[in-house]
C-alpha positions as CSV (number, residue, x, y, z in Angstrom):
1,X,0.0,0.0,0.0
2,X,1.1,3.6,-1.5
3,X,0.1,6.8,-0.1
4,X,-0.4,9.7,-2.8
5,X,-1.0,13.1,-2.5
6,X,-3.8,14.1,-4.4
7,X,-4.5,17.9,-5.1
8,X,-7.6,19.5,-5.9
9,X,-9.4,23.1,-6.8
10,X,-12.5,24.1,-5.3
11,X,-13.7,24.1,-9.0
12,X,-12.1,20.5,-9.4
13,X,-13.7,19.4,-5.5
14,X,-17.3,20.6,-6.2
15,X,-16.8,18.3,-9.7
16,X,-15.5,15.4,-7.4
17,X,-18.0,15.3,-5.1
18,X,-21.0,15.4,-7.0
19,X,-19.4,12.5,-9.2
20,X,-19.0,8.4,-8.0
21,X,-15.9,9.4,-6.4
22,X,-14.3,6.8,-8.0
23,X,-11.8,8.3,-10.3
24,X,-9.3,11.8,-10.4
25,X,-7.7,13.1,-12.6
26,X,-3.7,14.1,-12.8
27,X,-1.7,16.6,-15.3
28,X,0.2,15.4,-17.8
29,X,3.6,15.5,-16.1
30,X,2.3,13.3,-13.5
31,X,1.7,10.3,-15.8
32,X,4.8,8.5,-14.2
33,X,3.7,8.5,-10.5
34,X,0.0,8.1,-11.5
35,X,0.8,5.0,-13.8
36,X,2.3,3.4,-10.1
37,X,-1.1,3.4,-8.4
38,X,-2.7,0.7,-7.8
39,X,-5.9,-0.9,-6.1
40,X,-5.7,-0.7,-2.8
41,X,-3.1,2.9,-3.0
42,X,-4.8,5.3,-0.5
43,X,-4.9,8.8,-2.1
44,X,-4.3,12.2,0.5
45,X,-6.8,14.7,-0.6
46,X,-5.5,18.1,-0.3
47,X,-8.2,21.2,-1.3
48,X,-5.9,24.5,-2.2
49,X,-6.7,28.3,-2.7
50,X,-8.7,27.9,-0.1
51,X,-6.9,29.9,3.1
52,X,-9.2,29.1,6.0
């Protein structure tokens, strides 16, 4: 088991939770470390722009 940090907007977090929660998304220059997951990986959901 993996731990990955997993970033998201408030734009990108209103999109994720009114989906199944069962996929993300990840730029292009991330392919590498996103190709690695697997089931089972726990992702670390961070929200940013947000200063509270």
């Amino acid at each position: 088991m993996a731990y990955y940090l997993d970033l998201f907007s408030p734009l990108t977090y209103k999109a994720f939770l009114n989906s199944s929660r069962d996929i993300t998304g990840f730029r292009p220059k991330q392919k590498n470390a996103a190709s690695k997951l697997k089931p089972g990986d726990i992702l670390i959901c961070y929200l940013t722009k947000v200063s509270r």
